[in-house]
C-alpha positions as CSV (number, residue, x, y, z in Angstrom):
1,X,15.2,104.0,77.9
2,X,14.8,107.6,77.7
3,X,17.5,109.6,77.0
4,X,17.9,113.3,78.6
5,X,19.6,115.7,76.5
6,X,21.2,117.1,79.0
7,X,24.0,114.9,79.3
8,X,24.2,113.9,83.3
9,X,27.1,113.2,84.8
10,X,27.1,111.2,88.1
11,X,28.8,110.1,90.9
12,X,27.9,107.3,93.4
13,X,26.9,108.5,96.7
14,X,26.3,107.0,100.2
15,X,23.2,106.2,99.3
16,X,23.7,103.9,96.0
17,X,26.0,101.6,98.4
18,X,23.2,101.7,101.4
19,X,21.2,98.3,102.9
20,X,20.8,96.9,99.4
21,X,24.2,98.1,97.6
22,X,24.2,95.0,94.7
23,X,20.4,96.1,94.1
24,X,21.5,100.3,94.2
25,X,24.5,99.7,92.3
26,X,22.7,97.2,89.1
27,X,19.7,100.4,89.3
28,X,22.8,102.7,88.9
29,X,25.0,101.0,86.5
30,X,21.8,100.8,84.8
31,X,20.4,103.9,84.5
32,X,23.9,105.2,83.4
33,X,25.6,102.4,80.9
34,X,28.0,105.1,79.4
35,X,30.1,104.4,82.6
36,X,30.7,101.1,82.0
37,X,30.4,100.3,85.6
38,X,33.1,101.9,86.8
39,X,33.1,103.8,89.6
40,X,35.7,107.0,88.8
41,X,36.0,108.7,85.3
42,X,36.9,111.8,83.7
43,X,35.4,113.6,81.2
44,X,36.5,117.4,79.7
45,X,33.8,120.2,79.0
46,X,35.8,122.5,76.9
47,X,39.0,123.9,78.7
48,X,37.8,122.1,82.1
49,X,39.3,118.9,83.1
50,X,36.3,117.2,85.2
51,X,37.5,114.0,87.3
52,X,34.6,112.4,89.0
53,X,35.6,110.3,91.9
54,X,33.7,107.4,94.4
55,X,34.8,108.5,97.9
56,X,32.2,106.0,99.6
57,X,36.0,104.2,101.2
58,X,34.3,102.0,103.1
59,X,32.2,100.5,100.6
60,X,35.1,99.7,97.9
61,X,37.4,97.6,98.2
62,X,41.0,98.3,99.3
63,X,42.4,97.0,96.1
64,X,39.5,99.2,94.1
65,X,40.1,101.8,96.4
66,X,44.2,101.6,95.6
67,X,43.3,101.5,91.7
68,X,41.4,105.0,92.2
69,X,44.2,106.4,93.9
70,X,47.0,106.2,91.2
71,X,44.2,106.9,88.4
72,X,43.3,109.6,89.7
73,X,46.7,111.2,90.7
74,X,47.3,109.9,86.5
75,X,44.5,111.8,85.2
76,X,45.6,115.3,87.4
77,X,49.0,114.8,85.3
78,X,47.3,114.1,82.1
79,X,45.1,116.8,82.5
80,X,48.1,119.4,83.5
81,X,49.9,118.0,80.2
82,X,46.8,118.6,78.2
83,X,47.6,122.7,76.7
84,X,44.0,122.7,76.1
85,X,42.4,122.3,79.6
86,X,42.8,125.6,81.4
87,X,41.3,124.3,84.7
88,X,40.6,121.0,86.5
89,X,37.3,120.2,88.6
90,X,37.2,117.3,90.9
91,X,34.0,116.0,92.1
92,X,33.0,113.4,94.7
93,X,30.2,112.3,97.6
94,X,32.3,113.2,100.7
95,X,33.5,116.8,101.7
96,X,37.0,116.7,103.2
97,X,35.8,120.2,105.4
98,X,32.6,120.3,106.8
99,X,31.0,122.0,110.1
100,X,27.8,120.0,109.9
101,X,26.7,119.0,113.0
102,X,25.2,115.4,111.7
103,X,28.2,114.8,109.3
104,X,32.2,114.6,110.0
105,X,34.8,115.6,107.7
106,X,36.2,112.4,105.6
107,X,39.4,111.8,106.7
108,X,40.0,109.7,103.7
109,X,39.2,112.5,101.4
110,X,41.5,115.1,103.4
111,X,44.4,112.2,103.4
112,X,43.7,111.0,99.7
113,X,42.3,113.3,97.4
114,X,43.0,116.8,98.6
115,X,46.9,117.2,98.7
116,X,47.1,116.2,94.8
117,X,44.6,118.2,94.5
118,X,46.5,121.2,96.2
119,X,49.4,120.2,94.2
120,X,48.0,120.4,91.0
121,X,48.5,124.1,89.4
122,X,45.6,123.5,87.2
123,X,42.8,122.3,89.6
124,X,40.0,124.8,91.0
125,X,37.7,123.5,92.7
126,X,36.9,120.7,95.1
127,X,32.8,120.1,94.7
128,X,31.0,117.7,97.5
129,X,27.6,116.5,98.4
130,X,26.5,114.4,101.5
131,X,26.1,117.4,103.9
132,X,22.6,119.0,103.1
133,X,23.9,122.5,103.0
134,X,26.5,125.0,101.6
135,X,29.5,125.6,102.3
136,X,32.5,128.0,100.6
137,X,36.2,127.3,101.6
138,X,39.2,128.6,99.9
139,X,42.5,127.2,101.3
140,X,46.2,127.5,99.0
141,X,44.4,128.9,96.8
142,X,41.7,126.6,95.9
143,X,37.9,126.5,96.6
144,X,36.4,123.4,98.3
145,X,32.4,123.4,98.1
146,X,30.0,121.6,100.0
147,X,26.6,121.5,98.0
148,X,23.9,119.3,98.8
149,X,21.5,121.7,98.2
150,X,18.4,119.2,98.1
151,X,16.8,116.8,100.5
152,X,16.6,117.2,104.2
153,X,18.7,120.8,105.4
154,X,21.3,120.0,108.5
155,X,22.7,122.2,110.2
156,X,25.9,123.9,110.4
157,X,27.3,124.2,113.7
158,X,28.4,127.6,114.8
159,X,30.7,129.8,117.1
160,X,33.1,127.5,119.1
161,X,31.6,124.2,117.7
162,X,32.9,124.8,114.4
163,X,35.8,122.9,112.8
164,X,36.8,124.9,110.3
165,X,36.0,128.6,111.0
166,X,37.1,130.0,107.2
167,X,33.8,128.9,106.0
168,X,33.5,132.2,103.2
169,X,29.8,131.7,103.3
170,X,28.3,133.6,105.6
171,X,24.8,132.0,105.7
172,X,22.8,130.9,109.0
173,X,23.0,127.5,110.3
174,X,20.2,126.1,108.6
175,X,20.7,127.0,104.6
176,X,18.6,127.1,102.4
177,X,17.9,124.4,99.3
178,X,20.1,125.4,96.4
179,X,21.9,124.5,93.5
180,X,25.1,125.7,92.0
181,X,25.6,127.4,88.3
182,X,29.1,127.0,86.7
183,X,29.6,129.1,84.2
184,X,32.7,129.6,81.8
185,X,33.6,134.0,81.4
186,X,36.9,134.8,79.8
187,X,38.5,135.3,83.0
188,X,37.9,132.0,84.4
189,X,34.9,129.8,86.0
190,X,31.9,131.9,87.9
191,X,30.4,129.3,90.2
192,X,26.8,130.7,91.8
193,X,25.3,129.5,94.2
């Protein structure tokens, strides 16, 4: 099996769970055996914290689902314990804030993941896929992006069909394909778009 090496990180998505999850998920586990088949880790990067979660709630199992939950809200503490990690990143499939007009906000995400999240002095930044676009938010003080910069583009709905209308991108409906470059600077993390 060839080897990158750039080390990849991933994250199960919509997709790995669709009509043929056992055969998506064996591919998956496969492809990456440094997870161990689990669904959630963490890893660090220097003085980043990076927690990568499965938000696909309807495809895990409550009790899984329940495990993930207190790990997670264990790994924010660890992390804020940790002198050495300087700021946290928290990574899943489903944006909790989203104006796509083919995709909804995930509930689970917004009742779950984010108010930790918000609670945590340490994290930064919120980072989502599933919507095929880009989108900024900052709310308490945090950033929450939407970057599914590849595949198919959807469309952002606009004026008085919007959800949320403190999206700090201020990009057409249709965006264009993208990806995002993190970077560490003295003064913090310089996320591009």
């Amino acid at each position: 099996l060839w080897q990158p090496r750039v080390p990849t990180l991933p994250l199960l998505g919509n997709h790995d769970y669709a009509l043929t999850r056992q055969a998506g998920l064996t591919h998956f586990f496969t492809r990456f055996p440094q997870l161990g088949r689990r669904h959630w880790f963490s890893t660090t990067y220097g003085p980043l914290g990076l927690i990568f979660l499965d938000s696909n709630v309807r495809r895990l199992p409550a009790a899984h689902w329940d495990a993930q939950v207190r790990w997670y809200r264990q790994e924010l503490a660890r992390f804020e314990r940790m002198p050495s990690i300087e700021g946290v990143l928290v990574l899943l499939h489903h944006p909790p804030y989203t104006n796509c007009t083919l995709v909804a906000d995930s509930r689970a995400v917004q009742r779950t993941f984010v108010p930790p999240f918000l609670q945590s002095p340490k994290t930064l930044a919120m980072v989502a896929g599933h919507v095929h676009s880009y989108e900024r938010y900052t709310r308490a003080g945090k950033t929450f992006l939407v970057t599914g910069g590849g595949g198919p583009r959807m469309r952002l709905a606009t004026g008085r069909r919007r959800r949320h209308g403190d999206d700090c991108f201020a990009g057409p409906p249709l965006r264009g394909f993208h990806f995002l470059l993190l970077t560490l600077v003295p003064s913090g993390l310089r996320i591009a778009m």
